[in-house]
C-alpha positions in Angstrom: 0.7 -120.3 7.7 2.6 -117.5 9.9 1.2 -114.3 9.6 4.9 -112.4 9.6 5.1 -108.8 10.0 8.0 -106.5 10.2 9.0 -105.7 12.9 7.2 -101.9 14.6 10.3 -99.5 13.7 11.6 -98.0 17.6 10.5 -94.6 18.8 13.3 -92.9 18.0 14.2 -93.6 14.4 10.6 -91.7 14.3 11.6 -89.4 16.2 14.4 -88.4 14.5 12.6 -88.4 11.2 10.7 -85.9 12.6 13.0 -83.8 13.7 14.6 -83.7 9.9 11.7 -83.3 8.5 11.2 -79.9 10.6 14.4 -78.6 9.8 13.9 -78.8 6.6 10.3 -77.0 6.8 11.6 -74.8 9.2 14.7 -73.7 7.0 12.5 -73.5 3.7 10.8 -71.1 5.4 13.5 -69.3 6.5 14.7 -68.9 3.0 11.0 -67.9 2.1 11.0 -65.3 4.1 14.1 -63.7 3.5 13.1 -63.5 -0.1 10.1 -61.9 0.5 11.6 -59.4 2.8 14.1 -58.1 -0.1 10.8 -58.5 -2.7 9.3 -55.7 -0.4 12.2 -53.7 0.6 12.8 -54.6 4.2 16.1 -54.4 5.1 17.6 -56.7 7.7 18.9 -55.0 11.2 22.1 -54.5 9.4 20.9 -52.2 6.5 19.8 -49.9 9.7 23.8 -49.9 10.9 25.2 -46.5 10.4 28.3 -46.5 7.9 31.3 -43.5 8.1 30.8 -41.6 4.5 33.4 -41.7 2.4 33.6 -38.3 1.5 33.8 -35.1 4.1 34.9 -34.6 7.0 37.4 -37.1 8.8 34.9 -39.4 11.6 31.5 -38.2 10.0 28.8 -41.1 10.7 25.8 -40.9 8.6 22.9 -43.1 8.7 21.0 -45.1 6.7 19.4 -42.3 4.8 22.8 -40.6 4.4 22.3 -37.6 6.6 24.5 -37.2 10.2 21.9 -38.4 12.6 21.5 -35.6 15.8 21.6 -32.6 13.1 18.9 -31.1 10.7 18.4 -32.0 7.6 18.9 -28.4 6.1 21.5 -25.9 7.8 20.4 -22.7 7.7 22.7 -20.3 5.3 23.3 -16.9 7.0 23.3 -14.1 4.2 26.4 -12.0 4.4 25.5 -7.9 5.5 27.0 -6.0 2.7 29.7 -3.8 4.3 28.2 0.1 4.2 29.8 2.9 2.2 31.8 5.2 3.6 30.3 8.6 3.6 32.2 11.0 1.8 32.5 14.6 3.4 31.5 17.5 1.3 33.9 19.6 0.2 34.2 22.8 1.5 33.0 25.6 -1.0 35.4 27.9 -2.1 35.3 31.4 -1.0 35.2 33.8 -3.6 37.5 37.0 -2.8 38.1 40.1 -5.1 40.3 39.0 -7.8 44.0 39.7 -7.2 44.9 39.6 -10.8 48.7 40.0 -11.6 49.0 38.2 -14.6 50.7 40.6 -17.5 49.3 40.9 -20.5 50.6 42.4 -23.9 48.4 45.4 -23.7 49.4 46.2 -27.8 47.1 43.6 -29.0 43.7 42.4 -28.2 44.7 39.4 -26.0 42.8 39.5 -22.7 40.1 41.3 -24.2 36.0 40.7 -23.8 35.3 38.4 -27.1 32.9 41.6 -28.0 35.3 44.2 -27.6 37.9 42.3 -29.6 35.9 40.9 -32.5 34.3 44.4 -32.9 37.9 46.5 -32.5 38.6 44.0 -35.1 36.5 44.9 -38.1 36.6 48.7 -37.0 40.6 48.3 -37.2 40.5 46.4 -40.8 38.1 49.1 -42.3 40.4 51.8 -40.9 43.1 50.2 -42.6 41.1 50.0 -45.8 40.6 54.1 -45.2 44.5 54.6 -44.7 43.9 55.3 -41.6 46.5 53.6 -38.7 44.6 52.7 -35.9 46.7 51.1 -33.2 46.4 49.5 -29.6 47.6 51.4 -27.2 46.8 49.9 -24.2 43.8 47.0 -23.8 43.8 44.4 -20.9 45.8 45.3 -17.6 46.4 43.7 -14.5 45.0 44.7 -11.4 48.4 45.4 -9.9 49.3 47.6 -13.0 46.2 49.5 -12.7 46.9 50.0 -9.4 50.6 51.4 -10.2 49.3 53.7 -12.3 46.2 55.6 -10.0 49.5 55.9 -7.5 51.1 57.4 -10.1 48.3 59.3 -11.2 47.4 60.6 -7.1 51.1 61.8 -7.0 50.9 63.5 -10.2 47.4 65.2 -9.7 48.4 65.9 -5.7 45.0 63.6 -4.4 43.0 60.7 -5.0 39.5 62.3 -6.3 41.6 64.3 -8.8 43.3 61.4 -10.2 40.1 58.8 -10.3 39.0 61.2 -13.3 42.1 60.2 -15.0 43.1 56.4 -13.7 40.3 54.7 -11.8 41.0 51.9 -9.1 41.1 48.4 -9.7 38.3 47.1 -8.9 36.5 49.6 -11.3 38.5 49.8 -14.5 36.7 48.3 -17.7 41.0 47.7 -18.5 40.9 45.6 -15.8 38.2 43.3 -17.4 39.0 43.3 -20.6 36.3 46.1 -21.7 38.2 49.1 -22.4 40.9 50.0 -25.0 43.4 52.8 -25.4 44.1 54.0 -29.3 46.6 56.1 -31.1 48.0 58.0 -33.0 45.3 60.8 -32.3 44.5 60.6 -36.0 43.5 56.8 -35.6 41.3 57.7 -32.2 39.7 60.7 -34.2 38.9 58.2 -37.0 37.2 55.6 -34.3 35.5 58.5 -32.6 33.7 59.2 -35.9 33.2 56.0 -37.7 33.3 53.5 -34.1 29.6 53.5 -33.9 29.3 51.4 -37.3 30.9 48.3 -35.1 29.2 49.2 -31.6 32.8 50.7 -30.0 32.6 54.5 -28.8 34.2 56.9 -27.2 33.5 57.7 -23.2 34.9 60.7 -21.6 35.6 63.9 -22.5 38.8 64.3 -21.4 40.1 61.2 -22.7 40.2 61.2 -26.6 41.5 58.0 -26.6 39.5 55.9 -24.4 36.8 53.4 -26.5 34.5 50.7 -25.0 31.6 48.6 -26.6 28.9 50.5 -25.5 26.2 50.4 -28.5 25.1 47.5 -30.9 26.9 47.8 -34.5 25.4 51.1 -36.2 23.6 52.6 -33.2 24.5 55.9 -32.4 26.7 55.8 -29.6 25.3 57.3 -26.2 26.4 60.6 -24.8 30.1 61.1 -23.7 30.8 61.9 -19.6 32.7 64.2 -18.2 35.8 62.1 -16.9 36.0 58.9 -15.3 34.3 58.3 -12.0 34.9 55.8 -9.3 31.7 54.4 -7.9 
């Protein structure tokens, strides 16, 4: 009986088996690896490539992360100075001079008048009327430049200045001028305010001006005593 036997298979039909048979091992674990790599979030060389954004300025390369690579992370923001004020210059104070009052005023009524002069002439006029009596404005506010028309007047009617200051005093003196003095007539009205004035504070000054009243006393005190003539200061 022959003993038959196949015939040994050549060295390289083996050897190419084995070769295959690597491959395939090798590639498996290939494929094994890669998958493993993305389950633990390694990125392949190519995740590490820098891209150009899609957004900003035209050429700007950003990295993996996103940010431009060679610059810091956070620019630092410069806060604007605020712009300062500009300083206002002071106004100059005004300079106060002696008042050069021209303005006229209708010296037959109380306009111009101190408000205590004129509310007291006031009542003292009504109850004069209620009397019967006509008591009238003569001559209330002036202006400076009308008092000072009339002391010229007065210096060339008395012949010098110290004789006419007792009649007409200067400007810058003259309760007329500020509205604190008043004139009355007729004579029968003045001698009416001479007596009964006192009642609503207004009273005669000088002696040698009848006419002449100021509000010189509160309402029903007697009146103080009456100088001589006007006197310039």
């Amino acid at each position: 009986m022959t003993n038959d036997e196949p015939p040994p298979r050549s060295l390289s039909v083996r050897a190419r088996l084995l070769s295959v048979t690597g491959i395939a091992v090798l590639a498996s674990l290939l494929v094994w690896h890669g998958q493993i790599a993305d389950f633990l979030g390694f990125g392949s060389p190519g995740d590490k490539a820098p891209v150009v954004g899609g957004s900003g300025p035209a050429g700007r390369v950003l990295d993996a992360e996103g940010d431009v690579p060679g610059t810091p992370e956070h620019k630092p923001t410069t806060t604007p100075r605020p712009k300062p004020k500009p300083s206002k210059t002071p106004k100059p104070k005004p300079i106060k001079t002696k008042s050069t009052d021209n303005q006229t005023y209708d010296e037959e009524s109380t306009e111009g008048m101190s408000p205590k002069l004129r509310s007291r002439l006031l009542k003292a006029m009504a109850a004069a009327k209620a009397d019967g009596v006509d008591v009238r404005i003569n001559s209330g506010r002036r202006s400076a430049a009308k008092q000072r028309r009339l002391l010229d007047e007065a210096i060339e009617k008395y012949g010098s200045y110290k004789a006419a200051v007792r009649w007409v005093l200067p400007p810058e003196f003259s309760e007329h001028v500020k509205g604190r003095a008043v004139d009355i007539t007729p004579a029968t009205g003045a001698k009416w305010l001479e007596l009964n004035g006192y009642k609503y504070g207004i009273c005669r000054r000088y002696d040698n001006e009848p006419w002449h009243f100021e509000a010189l006393s509160a309402p029903g005190r007697k009146c103080p005593p009456r100088e001589p003539y006007a006197l310039a200061k």
